[in-house]
C-alpha angles and dihedrals in degrees: 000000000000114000133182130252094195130071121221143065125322105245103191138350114233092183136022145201120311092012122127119244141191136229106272096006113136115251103168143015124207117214097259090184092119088032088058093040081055091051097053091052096044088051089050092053084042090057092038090054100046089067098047092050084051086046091049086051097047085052094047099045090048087041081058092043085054097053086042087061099040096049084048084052098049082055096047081053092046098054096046089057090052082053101049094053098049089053085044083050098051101043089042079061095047087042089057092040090052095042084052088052096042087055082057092046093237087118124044130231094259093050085052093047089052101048083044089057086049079060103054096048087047097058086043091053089049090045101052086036079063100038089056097047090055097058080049113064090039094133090013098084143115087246088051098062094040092048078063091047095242119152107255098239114215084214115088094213094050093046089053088048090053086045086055090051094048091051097045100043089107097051090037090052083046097055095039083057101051094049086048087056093047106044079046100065085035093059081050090055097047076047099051095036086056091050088053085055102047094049083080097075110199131167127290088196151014120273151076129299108246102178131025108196094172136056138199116299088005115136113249122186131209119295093010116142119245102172151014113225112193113198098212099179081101135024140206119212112194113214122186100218126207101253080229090066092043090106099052084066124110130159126258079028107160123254134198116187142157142198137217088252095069110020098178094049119099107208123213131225145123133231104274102175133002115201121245092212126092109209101228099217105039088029090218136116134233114244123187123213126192132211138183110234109190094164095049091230096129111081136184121276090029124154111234129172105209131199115201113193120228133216087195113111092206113215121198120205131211112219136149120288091229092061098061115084116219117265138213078279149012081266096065140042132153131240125197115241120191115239131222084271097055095254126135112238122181117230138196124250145144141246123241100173153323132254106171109286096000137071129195106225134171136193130127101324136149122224083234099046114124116230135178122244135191121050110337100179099110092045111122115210106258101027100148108223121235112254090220096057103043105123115232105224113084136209096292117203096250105175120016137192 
C-alpha cells in the first residue's frame, strides 16, 4: 500500500492499474503550488535572518574588543597607582629628612617648602590615579561577578575572561538569538525542500499496480493510501491442511500445484510457514508456500490445487477398538504406550477407519513401541506396568501404506 507524505491534490498519474513498475520509477505527482510559495518565503527569512545573525556577531564581537580595552586600561590604572604611591612614598621620606636637617639648620627654609610642594603633587597625582581606577572597574569587580552569580577565578586570565563574559552577556544572548532564529527557518526550508520531494511519489519496489484508490485532481491527506503495488517475482499460495496430515510437514517441503488458468502447467514451490495455530471449526492449519514467478503468470486471488510430497513412509496400525480413548472428534483418539521407565503415557493419533472391533489408526509411532490393549478407561496417566505382565506382542504393522 503506497501513501502519500505529502498533503494536497494529485496533479497528474504517471502509471496506472495493471501496469508494471520498478523500484524507484515515478508513479504519481502532488500539486506543490502552496509548498513552493512556502519555500520562497521561508528562503527570503532565511536570508533575512542570516544578516541579522551576522549583525548580532559583529555586536558581540565589538562589544569583546571594548571590554578588552577597558580591562588593558584598569591595568594600565593600576599600575599607575601603584606608581603614584611609590613616588608619594619617596618624597614623604626626603620631606622628613628635610624637615630633621632644617631643625639643624643644614637646609633652608626654601629647599624644605619645595620639597614640601613635591609632596603635595605627589599625593594629587595618587589621588586622581585612584579616583580614575575606581571609575574604572565599575562592572569589572569581584562583586560584580558574584551579583551574576559567576565563580570568582584565582587566575587572572581566567578572571578577565569571566569579566569579559560578564560585559558581553547582552550582545552574547543577542547573537544566540539570532542563530536560534536562523537555524530555525532553515530547519522549515530542508522540510519543505523534502516535501517538495516527496510530492513526486515513485516506487519502493518492483511490481504491478493492482489497485488505484485515487484519481486525478482528487485531495489526498497524509498518510492516505493511493495504490497497491503487488511485487509478483515471488508468491505466496495459502492451504488449509487436515490436522491429521500436520506431521507429515517440513519446511522447504516441496510443493507441486496448478491453477485454473493454466490447467496443463504444473507450478513449483516449497512450504514456507506452517501455522501454529489449529482452527478450531474446520480443525486445519494454514501453510504457506512460496514460488518463484519469473513470468509474472501467477496473480493474486488465484485458485491453485497444490500436491506436497511427502518423505514420510506412513504406516497404519490395526488395534482393538477398546484400547483407543476417544478423541476432540471421531478423527482422533489417544492410546497409552509404556516408557523406558514402565510408566503408561497417553498419546495422541488418528483414526483412519473402522473394521468391527478394530480401527486402523497412525501418528508418530515405533514398530517396537509397547501399548496397552483391552479396555483402558479406567487407566490413570502415570500407572507404572508390572514387569511381569507386559505382554510381549507389540503394536505389529499390520497394514501399511
Amino acid at each position: 500500500e503506497i501513501t502519500s507524505k505529502v498533503l494536497g491534490r494529485i496533479e497528474k498519474f504517471v502509471k496506472e492499474e495493471g501496469d508494471n513498475v520498478k523500484k524507484g520509477e515515478e508513479r504519481a505527482k502532488m500539486e506543490t503550488l502552496n509548498l513552493e510559495i512556502q519555500l520562497q518565503k521561508d528562503k527570503a527569512t532565511l536570508e533575512v535572518q542570516s544578516k541579522q545573525k551576522d549583525l548580532a556577531e559583529a555586536k558581540f564581537n565589538l562589544a569583546r574588543q571594548r571590554v578588552e580595552r577597558d580591562l588593558a586600561n584598569i591595568h594600565k590604572a593600576e599600575a599607575d597607582v601603584k606608581d603614584a604611591k611609590a613616588i608619594k612614598e619617596n618624597v614623604e621620606r626626603s620631606a622628613k629628612n628635610k624637615k630633621v636637617l632644617t631643625d639643624i639648620g643644614a637646609v633652608s627654609e626654601s629647599e624644605l617648602k619645595n620639597i614640601q610642594t613635591s609632596l603635595n603633587s605627589a599625593e594629587i597625582t595618587l589621588f586622581k590615579a585612584k579616583k580614575n581606577l575606581s571609575n574604572l572597574i565599575i562592572g569589572y569587580r569581584d562583586e560584580d561577578l558574584k551579583r551574576a552569580n559567576i565563580p570568582i577565578p584565582k587566575d587572572p586570565s581566567k578572571k578577565d575572561e569571566a569579566f569579559v563574559g560578564l560585559n558581553t552577556s547582552i550582545e552574547r544572548a543577542e547573537l544566540e538569538m539570532a542563530k536560534a532564529n536562523y537555524f530555525s527557518t532553515q530547519k522549515n526550508v530542508e522540510a519543505t525542500e523534502l516535501l517538495l520531494k516527496k510530492s513526486t511519489i515513485k516506487s519502493p519496489l518492483e511490481g504491478i499496480i493492482a489497485t488505484k484508490s485515487k484519481y486525478q485532481g482528487e485531495a489526498v491527506k497524509e498518510g492516505e493510501a493511493i495504490f497497491v503495488i503487488v511485487a509478483t517475482d515471488q508468491v505466496l499460495i495459502k492451504y488449509n491442511i487436515n490436522e491429521s496430515e500436520i506431521w507429515k510437514l517440513k519446511k522447504n517441503q516441496a510443493v507441486e500445484f496448478t491453477v485454473d488458468a493454466y490447467p496443463e502447467k504444473v507450478f513449483k514451490g516449497k512450504v514456507h510457514i506452517i501455522g501454529a495455530v489449529i482452527d478450531p471449526q474446520s480443525r486445519t492449519v494454514e501453510v504457506k508456500v512460496i514460488s518463484d514467478n519469473p513470468g509474472n503468470e501467477l496473480k493474486p486471488g488465484m485458485f491453485s490445487r497444490g500436491h506436497i510430497k511427502s518423505d514420510a513412509k506412513e504406516k497404519i496400525y490395526l488395534i482393538p477398538k477398546d484400547s483407543v480413548l476417544p478423541g476432540d472428534n471421531q478423527e482422533t483418539g489417544y492410546i497409552f504406550t509404556v516408557n523406558k521407565s514402565g510408566l503408561l503415557f497417553k498419546k495422541k493419533v488418528f483414526v483412519v477407519k473402522q473394521q468391527e472391533n478394530l480401527l486402523e489408526i497412525k501418528g508418530e509411532l515405533k514398530d517396537d513401541e509397547l501399548i496397552a490393549l483391552g479396555n483402558v478407561l479406567d487407566i490413570q496417566e502415570g500407572e507404572s506396568v508390572d514387569p511381569n505382565i507386559l505382554p510381549k506382542e507389540k503394536a505389529t504393522d499390520n497394514l501399511q501404506k
